[in-house]
Residue frames as a rotation matrix with the C-alpha (Angstrom) as fourth column:
UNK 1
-0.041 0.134 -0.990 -85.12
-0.889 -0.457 -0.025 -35.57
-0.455 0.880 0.138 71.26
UNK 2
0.162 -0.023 0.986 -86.47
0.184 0.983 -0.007 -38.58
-0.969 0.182 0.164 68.96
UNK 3
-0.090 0.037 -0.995 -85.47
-0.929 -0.363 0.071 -38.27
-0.359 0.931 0.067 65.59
UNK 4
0.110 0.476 0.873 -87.68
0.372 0.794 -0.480 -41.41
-0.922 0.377 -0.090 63.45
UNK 5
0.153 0.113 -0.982 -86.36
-0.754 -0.629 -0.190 -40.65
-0.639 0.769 -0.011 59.83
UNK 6
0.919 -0.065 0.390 -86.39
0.096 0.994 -0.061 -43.56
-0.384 0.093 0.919 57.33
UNK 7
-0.135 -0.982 -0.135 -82.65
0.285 -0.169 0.944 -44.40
-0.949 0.089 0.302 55.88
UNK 8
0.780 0.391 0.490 -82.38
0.597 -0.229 -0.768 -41.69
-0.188 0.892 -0.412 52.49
UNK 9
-0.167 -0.929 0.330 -79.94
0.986 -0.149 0.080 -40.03
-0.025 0.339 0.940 50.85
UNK 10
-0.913 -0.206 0.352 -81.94
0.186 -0.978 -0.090 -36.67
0.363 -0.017 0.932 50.90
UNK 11
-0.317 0.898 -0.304 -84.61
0.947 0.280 -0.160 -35.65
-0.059 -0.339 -0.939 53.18
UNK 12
-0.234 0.228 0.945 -86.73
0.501 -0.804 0.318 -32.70
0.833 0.549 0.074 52.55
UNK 13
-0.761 -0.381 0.526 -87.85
-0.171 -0.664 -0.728 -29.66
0.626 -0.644 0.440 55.26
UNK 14
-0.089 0.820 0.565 -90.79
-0.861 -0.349 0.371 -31.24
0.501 -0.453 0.737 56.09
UNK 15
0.620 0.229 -0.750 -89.80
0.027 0.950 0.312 -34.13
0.784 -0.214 0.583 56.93
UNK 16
-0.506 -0.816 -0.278 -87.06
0.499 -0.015 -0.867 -33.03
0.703 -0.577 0.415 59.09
UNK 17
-0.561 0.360 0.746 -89.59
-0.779 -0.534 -0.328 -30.57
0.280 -0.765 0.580 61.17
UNK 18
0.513 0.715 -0.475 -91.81
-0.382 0.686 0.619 -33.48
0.768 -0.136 0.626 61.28
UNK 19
0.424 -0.407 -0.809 -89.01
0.529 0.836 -0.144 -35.64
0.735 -0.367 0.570 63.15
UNK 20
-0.660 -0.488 -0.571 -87.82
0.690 -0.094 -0.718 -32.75
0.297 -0.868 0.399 65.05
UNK 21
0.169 0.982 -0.084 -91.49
0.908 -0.122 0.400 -31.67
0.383 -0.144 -0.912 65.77
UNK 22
-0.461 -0.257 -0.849 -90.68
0.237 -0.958 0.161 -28.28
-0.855 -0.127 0.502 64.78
UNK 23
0.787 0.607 0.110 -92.22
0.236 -0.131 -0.963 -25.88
-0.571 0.783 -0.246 62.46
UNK 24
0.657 -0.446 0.608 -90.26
0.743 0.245 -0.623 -25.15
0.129 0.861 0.492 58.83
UNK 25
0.619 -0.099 0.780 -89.82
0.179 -0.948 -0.262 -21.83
0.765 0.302 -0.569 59.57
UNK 26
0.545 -0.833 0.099 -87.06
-0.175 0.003 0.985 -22.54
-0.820 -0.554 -0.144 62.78
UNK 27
0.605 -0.500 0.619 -85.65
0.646 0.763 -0.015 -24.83
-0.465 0.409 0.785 60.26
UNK 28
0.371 -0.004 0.929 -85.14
0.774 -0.551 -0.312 -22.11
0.513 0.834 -0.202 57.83
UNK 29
0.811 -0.287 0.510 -84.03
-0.530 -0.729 0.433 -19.47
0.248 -0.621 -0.744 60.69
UNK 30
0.852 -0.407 0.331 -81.70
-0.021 0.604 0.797 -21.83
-0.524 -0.686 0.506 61.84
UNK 31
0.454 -0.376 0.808 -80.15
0.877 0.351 -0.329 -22.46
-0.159 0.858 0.489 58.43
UNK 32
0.652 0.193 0.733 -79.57
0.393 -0.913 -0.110 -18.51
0.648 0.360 -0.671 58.22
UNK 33
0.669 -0.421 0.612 -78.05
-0.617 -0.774 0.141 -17.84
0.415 -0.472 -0.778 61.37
UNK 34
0.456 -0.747 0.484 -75.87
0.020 0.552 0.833 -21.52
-0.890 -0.370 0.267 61.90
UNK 35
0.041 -0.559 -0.828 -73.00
-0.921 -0.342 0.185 -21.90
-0.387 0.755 -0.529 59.39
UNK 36
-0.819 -0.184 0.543 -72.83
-0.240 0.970 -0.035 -26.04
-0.521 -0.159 -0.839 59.88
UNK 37
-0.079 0.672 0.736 -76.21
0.222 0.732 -0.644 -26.20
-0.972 0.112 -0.207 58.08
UNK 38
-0.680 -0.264 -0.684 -75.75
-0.654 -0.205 0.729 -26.18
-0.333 0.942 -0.033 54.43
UNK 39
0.059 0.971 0.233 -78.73
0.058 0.230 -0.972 -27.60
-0.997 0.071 -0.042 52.60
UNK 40
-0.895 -0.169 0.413 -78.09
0.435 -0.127 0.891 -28.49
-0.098 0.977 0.187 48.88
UNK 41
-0.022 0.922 -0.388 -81.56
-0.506 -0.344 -0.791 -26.29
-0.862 0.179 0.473 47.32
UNK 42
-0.652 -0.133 0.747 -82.66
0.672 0.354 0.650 -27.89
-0.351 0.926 -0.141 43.59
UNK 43
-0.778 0.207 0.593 -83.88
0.459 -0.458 0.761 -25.79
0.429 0.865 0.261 40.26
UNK 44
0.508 0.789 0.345 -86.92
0.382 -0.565 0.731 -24.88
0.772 -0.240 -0.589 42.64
UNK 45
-0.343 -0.453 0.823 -84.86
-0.726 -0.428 -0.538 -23.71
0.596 -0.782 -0.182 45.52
UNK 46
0.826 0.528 0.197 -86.79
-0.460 0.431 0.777 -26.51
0.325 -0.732 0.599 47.92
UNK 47
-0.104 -0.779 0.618 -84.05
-0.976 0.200 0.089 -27.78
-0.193 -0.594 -0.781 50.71
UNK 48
0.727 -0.073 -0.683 -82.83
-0.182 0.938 -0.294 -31.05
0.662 0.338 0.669 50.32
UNK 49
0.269 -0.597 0.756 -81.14
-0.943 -0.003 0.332 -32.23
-0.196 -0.802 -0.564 54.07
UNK 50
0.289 -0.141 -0.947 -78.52
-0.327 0.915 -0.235 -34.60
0.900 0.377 0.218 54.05
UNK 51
0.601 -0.165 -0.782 -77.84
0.630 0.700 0.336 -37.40
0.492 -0.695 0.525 57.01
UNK 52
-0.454 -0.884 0.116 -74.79
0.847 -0.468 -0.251 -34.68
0.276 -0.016 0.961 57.70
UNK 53
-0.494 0.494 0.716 -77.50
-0.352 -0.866 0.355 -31.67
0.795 -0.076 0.601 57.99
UNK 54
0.599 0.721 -0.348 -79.77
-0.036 0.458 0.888 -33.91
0.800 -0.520 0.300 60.05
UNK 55
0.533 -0.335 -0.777 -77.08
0.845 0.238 0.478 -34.48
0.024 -0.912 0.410 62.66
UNK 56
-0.892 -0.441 -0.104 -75.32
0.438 -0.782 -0.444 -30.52
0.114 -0.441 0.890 62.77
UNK 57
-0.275 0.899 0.340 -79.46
-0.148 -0.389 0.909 -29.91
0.950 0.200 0.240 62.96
UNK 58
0.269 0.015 -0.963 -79.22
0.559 0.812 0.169 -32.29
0.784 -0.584 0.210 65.59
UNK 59
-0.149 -0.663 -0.734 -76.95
0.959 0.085 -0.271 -30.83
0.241 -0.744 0.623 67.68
UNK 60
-0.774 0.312 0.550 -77.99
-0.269 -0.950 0.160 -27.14
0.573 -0.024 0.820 66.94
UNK 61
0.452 0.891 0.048 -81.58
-0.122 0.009 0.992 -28.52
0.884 -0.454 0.113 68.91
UNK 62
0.416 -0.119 -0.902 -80.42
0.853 0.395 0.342 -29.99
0.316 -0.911 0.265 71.72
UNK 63
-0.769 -0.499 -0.399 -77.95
0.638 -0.571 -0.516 -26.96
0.029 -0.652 0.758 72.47
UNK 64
-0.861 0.321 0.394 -81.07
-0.177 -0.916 0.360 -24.42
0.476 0.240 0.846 71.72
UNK 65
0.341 0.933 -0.116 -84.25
-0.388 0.252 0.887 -26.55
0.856 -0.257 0.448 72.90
UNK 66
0.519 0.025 -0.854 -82.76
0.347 0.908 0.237 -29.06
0.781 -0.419 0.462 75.32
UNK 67
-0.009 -0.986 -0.166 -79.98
0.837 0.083 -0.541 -27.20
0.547 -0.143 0.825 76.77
UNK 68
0.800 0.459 -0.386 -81.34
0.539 -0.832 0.129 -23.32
-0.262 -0.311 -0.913 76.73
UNK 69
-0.444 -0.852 -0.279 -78.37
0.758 -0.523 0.391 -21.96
-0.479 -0.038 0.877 75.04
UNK 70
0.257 0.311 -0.915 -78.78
-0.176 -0.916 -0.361 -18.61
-0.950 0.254 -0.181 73.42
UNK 71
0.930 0.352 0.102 -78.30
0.017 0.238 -0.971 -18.55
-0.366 0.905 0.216 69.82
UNK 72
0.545 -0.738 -0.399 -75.46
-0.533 0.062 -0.844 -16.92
0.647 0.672 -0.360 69.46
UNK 73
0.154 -0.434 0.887 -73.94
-0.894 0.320 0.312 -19.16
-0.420 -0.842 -0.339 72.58
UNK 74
0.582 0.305 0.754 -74.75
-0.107 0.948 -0.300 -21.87
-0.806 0.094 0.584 70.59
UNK 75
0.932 -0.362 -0.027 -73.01
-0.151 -0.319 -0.936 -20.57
0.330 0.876 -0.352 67.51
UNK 76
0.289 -0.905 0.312 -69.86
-0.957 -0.274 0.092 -20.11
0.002 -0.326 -0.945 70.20
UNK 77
0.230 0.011 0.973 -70.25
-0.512 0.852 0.112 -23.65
-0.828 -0.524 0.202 71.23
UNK 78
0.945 0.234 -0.227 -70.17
-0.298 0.330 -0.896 -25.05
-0.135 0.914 0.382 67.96
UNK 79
0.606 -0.792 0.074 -67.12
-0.424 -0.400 -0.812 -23.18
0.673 0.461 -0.579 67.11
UNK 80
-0.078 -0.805 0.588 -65.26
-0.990 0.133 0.052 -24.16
-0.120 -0.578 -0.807 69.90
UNK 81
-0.597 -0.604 0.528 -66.07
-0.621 0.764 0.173 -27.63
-0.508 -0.225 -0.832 70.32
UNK 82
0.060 0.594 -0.802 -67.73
-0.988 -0.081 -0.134 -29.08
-0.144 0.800 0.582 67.31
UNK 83
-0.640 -0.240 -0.729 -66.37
-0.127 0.970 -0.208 -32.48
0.757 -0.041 -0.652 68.03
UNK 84
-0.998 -0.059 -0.003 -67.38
-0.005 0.134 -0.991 -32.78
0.059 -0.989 -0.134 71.41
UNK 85
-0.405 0.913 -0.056 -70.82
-0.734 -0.361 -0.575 -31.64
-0.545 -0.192 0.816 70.45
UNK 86
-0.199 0.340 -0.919 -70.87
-0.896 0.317 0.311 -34.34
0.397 0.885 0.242 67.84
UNK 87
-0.679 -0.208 -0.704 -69.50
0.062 0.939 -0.337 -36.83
0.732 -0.273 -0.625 69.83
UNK 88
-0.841 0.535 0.076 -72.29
-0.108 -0.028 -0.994 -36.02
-0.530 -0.844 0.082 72.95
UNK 89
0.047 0.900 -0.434 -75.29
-0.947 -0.097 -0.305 -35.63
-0.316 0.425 0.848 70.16
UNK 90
-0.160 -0.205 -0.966 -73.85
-0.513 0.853 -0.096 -39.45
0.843 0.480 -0.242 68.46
UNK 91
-0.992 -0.122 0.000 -74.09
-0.053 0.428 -0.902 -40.67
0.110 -0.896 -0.431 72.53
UNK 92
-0.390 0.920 0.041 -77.66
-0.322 -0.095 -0.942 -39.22
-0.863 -0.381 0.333 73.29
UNK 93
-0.220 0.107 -0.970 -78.39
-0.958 0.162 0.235 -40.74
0.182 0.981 0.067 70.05
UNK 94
-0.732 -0.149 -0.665 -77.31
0.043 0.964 -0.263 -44.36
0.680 -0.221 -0.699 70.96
UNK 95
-0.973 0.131 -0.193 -78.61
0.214 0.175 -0.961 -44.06
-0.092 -0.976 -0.199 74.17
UNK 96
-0.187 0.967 0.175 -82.22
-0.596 0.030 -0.802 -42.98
-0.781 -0.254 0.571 73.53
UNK 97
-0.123 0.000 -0.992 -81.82
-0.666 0.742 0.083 -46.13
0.736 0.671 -0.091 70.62
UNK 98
-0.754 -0.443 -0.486 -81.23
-0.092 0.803 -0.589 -48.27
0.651 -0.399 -0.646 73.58
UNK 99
-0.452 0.799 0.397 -84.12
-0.606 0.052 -0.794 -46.91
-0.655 -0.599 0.461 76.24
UNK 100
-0.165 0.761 -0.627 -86.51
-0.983 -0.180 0.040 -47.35
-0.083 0.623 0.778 72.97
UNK 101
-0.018 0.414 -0.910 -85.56
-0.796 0.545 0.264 -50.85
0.605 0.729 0.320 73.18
UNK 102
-0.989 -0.150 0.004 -85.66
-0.035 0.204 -0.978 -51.30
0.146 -0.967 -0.207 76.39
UNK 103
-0.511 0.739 0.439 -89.12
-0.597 0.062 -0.800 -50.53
-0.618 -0.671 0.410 76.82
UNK 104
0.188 0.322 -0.928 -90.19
-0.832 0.555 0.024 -52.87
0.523 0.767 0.372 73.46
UNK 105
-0.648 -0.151 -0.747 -88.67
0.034 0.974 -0.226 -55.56
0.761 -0.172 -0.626 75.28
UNK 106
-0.894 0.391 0.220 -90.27
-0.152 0.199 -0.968 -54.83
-0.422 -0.899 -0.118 78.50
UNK 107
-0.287 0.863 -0.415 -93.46
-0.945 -0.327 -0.026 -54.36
-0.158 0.385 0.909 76.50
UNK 108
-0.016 0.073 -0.997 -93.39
-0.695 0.716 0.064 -57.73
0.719 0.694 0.039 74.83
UNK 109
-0.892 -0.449 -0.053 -92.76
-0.269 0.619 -0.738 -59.41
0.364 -0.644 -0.673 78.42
């Protein structure tokens, strides 16, 4: 999973499907049936994801796309170990930060 978002204080729904090359309408299913994703809406209702949504968004992909959990498995998982999932989604984070510049450098050789 690559998530390329610039650094903002609120990022709307298309940009987030963009970065997790999904379509809105998971986004929006997702929101509905996870509790962890709370979206502020403004005067039009149009989602507004903070840095905090982006990463319990995060982790809700990997356990559903990456992983194959079932929804509501995923829902269990959460619940149970919501650290742990942070702290493994904040790892595979770093770590595909680090390939990315791994191959830039090799590139540049």
């Amino acid at each position: 999973m690559k998530i390329d978002l610039p650094e903002k204080r609120y990022y709307n729904i298309g940009e987030v499907a963009k970065a997790f090359e999904v379509n809105p309408s998971l986004i929006r299913f997702w929101e509905k049936e996870f509790d962890a994703l709370q979206p502020k809406k403004n005067a039009k209702g149009n989602r507004k994801f903070t840095s905090e949504d982006i990463q319990n968004l995060g982790i809700i992909y990997h356990l559903v796309k990456e992983r194959g959990f079932t929804l509501e498995g995923a829902k269990i998982h959460l619940k149970e170990n919501k650290k742990k999932a942070l702290n493994l989604f904040e790892i595979i984070q770093k770590l595909e930060f680090v390939k990315k510049e791994l191959i830039r450098i090799k590139e540049d050789l």
